[in-house]
DOFI-242000 format. One record per residue: residue in three letters; x, y, z of N, C-alpha, C in turn; residue number from 0. Coordinates in steps of 0.02 Angstrom, whole numbers, plus 32768, in hexadecimal, padded with zeros to 4 digits. Layout:
% DOFI-242000
ALA|X|Y|Z|X|Y|Z|X|Y|Z|NUM
...
% end
This chain:
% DOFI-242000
UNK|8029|7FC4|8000|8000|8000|8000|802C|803F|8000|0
UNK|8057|8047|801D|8077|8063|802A|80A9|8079|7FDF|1
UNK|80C0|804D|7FBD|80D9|805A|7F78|809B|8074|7F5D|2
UNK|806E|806F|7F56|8019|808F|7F33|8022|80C4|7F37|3
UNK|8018|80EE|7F6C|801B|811F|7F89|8077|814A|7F88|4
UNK|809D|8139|7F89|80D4|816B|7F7E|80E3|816C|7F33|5
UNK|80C4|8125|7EF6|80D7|814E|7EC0|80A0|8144|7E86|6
UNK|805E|811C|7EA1|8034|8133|7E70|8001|8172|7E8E|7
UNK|7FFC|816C|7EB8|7FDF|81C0|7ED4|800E|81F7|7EBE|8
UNK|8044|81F4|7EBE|805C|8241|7E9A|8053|823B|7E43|9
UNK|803B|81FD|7E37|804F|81E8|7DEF|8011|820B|7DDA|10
UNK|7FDA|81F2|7DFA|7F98|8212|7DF8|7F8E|825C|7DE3|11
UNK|7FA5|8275|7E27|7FA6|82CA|7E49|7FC5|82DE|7DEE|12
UNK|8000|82C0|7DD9|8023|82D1|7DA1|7FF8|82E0|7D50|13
UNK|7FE8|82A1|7D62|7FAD|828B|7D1C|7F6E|82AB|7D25|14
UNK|7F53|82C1|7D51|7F12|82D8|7D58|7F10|8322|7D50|15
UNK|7F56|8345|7D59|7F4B|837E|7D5F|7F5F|8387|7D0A|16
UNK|7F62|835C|7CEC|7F56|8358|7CA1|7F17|8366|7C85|17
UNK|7EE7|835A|7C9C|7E98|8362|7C71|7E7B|8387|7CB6|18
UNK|7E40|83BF|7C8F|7E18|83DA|7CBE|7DCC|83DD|7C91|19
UNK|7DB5|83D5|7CB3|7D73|83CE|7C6E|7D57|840D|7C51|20
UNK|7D2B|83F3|7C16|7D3F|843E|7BE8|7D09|8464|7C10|21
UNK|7D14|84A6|7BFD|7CF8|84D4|7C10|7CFE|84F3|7C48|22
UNK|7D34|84DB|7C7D|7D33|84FB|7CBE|7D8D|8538|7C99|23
UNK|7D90|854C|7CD7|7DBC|8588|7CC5|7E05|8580|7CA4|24
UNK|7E1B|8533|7CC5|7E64|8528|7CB2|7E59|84EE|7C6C|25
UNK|7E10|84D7|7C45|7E18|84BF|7C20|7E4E|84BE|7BF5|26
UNK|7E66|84E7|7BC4|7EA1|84DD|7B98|7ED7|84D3|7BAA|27
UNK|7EF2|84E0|7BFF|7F27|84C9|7C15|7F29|848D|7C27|28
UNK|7EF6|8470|7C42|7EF4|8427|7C39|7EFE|83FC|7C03|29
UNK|7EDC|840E|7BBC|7EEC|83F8|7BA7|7F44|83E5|7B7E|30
UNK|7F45|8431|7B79|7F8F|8428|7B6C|7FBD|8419|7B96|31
UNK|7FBB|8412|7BC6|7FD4|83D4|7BFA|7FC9|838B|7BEA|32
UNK|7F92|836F|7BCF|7F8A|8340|7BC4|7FB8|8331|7B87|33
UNK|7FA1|8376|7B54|7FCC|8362|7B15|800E|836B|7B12|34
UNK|8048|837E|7B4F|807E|8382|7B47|8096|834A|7B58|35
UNK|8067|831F|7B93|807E|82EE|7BB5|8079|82BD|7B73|36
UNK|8034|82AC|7B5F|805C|827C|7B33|8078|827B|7AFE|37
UNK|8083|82B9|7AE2|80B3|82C7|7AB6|80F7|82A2|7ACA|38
UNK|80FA|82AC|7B0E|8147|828D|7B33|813D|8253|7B33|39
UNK|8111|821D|7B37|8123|81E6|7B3E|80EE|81C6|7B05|40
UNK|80EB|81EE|7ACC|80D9|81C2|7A85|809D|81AC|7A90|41
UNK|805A|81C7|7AAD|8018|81AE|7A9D|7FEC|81B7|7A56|42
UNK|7FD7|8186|7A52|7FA8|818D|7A0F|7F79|81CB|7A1E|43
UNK|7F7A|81ED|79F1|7F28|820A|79DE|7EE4|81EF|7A1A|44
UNK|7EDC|81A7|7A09|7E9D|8169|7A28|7EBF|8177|7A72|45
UNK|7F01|816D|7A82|7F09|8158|7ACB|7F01|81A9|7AF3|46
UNK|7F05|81DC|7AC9|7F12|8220|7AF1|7EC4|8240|7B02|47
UNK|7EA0|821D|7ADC|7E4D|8223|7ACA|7E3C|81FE|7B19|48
UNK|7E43|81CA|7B04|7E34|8189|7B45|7E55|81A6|7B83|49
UNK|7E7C|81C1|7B93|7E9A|81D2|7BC9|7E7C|8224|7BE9|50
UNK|7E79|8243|7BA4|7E43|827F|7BC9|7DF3|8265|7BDE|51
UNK|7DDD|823A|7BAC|7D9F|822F|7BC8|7DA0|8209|7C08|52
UNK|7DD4|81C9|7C36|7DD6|81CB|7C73|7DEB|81F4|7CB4|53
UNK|7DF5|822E|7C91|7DFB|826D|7CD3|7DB9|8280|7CC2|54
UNK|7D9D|82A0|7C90|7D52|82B6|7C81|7D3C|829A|7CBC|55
UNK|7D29|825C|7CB1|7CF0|8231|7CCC|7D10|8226|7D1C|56
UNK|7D4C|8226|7D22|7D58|8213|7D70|7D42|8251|7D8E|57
UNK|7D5B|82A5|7D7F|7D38|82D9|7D8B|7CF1|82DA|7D9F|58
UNK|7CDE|82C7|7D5C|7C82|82D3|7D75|7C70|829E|7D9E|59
UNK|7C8D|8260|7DA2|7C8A|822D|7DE7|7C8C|8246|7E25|60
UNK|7CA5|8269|7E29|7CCF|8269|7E71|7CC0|82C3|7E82|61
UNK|7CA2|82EA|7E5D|7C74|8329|7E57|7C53|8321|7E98|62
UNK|7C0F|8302|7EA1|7BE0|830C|7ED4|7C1C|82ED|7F27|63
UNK|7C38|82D4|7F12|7C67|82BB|7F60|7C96|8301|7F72|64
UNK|7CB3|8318|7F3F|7CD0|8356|7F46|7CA5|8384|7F67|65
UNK|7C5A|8396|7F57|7C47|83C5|7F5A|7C15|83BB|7FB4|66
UNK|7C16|8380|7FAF|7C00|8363|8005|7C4A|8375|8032|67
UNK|7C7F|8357|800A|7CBF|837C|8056|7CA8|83C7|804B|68
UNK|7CB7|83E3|8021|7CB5|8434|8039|7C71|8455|8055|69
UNK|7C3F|8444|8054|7C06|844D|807B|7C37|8439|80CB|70
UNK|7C15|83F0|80D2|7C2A|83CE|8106|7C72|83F9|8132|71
UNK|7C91|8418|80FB|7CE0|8448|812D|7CAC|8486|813D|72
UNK|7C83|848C|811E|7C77|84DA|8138|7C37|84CB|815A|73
UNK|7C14|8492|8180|7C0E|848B|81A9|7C32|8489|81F3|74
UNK|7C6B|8461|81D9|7CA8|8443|8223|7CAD|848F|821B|75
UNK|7CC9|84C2|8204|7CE0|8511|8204|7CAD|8537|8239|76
UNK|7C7B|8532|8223|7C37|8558|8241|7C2C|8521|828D|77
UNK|7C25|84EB|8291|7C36|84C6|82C9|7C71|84DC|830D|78
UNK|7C9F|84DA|82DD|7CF3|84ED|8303|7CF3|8538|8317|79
UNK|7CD4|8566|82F7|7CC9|85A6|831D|7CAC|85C7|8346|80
UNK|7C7D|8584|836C|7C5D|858E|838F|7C7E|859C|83CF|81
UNK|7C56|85B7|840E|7C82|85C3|8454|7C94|857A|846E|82
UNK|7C5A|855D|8472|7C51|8516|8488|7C44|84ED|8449|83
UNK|7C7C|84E4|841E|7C67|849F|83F3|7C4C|8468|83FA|84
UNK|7C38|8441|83DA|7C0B|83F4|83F9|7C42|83BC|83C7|85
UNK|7C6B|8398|83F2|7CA1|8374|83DB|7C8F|8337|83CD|86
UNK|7C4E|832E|83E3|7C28|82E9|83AD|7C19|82F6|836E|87
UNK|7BFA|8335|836F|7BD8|833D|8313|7C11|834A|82F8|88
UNK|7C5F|837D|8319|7C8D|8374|82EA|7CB4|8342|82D5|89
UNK|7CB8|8303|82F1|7CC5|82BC|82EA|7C9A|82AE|82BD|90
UNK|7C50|82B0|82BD|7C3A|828E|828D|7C3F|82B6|823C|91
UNK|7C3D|82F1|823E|7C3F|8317|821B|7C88|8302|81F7|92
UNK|7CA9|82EF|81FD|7D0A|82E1|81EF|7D04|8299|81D9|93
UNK|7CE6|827B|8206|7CD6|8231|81EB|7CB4|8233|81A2|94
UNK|7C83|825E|8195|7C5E|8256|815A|7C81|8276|811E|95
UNK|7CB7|829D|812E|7CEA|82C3|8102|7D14|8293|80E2|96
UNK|7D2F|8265|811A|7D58|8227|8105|7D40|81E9|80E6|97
UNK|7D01|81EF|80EC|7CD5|81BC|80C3|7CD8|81DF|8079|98
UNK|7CCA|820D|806F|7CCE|8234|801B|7D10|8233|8013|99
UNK|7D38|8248|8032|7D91|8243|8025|7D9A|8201|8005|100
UNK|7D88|81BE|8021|7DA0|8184|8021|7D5F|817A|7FCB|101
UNK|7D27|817C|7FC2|7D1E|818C|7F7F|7D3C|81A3|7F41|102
UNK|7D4B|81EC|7F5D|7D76|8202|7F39|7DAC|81CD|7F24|103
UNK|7DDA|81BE|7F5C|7E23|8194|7F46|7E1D|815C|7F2B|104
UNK|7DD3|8133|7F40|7DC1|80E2|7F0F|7DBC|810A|7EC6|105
UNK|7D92|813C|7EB3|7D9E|8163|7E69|7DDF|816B|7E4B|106
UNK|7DFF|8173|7E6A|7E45|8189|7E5A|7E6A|814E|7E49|107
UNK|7E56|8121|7E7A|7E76|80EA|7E75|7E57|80C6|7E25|108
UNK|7E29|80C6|7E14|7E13|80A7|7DE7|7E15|80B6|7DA8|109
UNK|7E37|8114|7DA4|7E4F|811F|7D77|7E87|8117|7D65|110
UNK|7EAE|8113|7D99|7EFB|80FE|7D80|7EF8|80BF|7D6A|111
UNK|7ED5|809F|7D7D|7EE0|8055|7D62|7EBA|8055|7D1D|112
UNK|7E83|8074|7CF2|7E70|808C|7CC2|7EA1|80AA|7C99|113
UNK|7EC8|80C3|7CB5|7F10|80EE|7C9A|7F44|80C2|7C8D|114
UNK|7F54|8093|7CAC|7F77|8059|7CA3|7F5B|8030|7C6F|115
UNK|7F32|8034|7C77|7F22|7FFE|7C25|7F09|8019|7BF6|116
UNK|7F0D|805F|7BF4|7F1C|8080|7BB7|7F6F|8093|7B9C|117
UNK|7FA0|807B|7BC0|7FD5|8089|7BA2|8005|804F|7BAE|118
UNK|802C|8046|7B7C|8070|8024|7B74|808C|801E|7BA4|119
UNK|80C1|7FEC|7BB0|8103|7FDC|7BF0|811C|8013|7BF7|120
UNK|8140|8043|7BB0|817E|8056|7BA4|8146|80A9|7BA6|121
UNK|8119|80AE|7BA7|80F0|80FC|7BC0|80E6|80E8|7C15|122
UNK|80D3|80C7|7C35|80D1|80BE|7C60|8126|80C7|7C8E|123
UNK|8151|80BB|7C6F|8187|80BB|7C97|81A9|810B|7C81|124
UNK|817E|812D|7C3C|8197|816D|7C34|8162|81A3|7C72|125
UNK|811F|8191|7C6A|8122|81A6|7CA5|8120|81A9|7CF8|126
UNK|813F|817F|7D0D|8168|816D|7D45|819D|81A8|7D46|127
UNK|81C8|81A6|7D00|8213|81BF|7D09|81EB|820F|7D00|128
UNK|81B2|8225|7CE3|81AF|8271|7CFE|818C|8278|7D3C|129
UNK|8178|823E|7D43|815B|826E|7DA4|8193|825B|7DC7|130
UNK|81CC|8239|7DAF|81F0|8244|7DEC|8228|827C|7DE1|131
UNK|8223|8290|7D92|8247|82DE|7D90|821C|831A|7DA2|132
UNK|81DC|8308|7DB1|81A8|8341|7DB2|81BC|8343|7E1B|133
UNK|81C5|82FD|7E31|81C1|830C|7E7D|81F6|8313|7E9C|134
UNK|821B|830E|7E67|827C|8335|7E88|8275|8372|7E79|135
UNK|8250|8384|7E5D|8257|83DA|7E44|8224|8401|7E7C|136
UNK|81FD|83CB|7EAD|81DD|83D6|7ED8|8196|83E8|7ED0|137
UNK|8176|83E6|7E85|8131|83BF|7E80|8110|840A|7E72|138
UNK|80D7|841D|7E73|80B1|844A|7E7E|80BD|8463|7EAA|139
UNK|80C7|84B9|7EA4|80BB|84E9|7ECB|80FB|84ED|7EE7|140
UNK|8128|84C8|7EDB|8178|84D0|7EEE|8191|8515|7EE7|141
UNK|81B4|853D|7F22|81D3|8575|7F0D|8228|8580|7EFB|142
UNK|821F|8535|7EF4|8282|853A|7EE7|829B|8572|7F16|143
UNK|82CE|859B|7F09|8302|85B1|7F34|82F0|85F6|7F52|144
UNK|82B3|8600|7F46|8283|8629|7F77|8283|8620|7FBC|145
UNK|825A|85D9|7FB1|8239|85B0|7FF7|8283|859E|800F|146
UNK|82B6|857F|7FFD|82F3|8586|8023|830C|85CF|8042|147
UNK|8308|85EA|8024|831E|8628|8050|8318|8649|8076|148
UNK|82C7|8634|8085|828F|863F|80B9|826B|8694|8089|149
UNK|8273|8689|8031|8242|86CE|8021|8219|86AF|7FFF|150
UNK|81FB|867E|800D|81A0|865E|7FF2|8185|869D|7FEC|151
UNK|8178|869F|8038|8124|86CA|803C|8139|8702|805C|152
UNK|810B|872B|8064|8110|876B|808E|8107|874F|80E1|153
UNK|8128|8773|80FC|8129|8762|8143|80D0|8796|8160|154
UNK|80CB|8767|8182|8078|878D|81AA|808E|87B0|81EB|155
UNK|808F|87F9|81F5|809E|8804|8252|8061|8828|825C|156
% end
């Protein structure tokens, strides 16, 4: 489980942030994410088709579970600001968050494996070798020699 999770979950996070479905704001960057990626590792036409339409569909899968955690947080929020919170409903309230979480991740899970049998040994091991140049370079949102220096962000006083 543990191999699952340290390199097909970033493999995921990698590949997914390849397709966004059409019409929302970052559509064309998704796609051309998609289309650079397999430009890099030689997908057909058919396989680059097939591979956007299983983010499509895992998206709109996994839509109504998304949209129950963020309710459900801005419940626990409005809960947690209370003087006297009630630490049962926020338990249960967290419990039911992790029930859609764990949806979510069986989705995820079922697309990578959809993803896997849409591609070759030798695409499959090309992309391996970019998420693991994408997670030495420190992945999304990395500030390279910023965040070393301690000048990320603005300091808050």
């Amino acid at each position: 489980m543990k191999v699952f999770r340290a390199l097909l979950l970033p493999l995921f996070a990698l590949t997914a942030s390849m397709v966004v479905l059409p019409g929302s704001a970052s559509a064309g960057e998704g796609h051309e994410r998609l289309a650079k990626v397999c430009e890099h590792i030689q997908c057909s036409d058919q396989q680059e088709r097939a591979i956007g339409q299983v983010f499509e569909q895992m998206r709109i899968d996994v839509k109504p579970d998304r949209e129950a955690v963020r309710e459900l947080r801005g419940q626990i929020a409005q809960e947690w600001q209370k003087d006297k919170p009630d630490e049962a409903k926020l338990t249960k309230l967290q419990d039911r968050v992790a029930s859609h979480e764990r949806n979510i991740a069986d989705r995820h899970h079922e697309a990578m494996m959809e993803l896997h049998d849409l591609l070759d040994a030798a695409q499959r091991e090309q992309i391996v070798a970019l998420l693991a140049k994408h997670h030495k370079k420190g992945g999304k949102g990395d500030k390279g020699d910023k965040a070393k220096s301690g000048k990320a962000g603005k300091s808050k006083k």
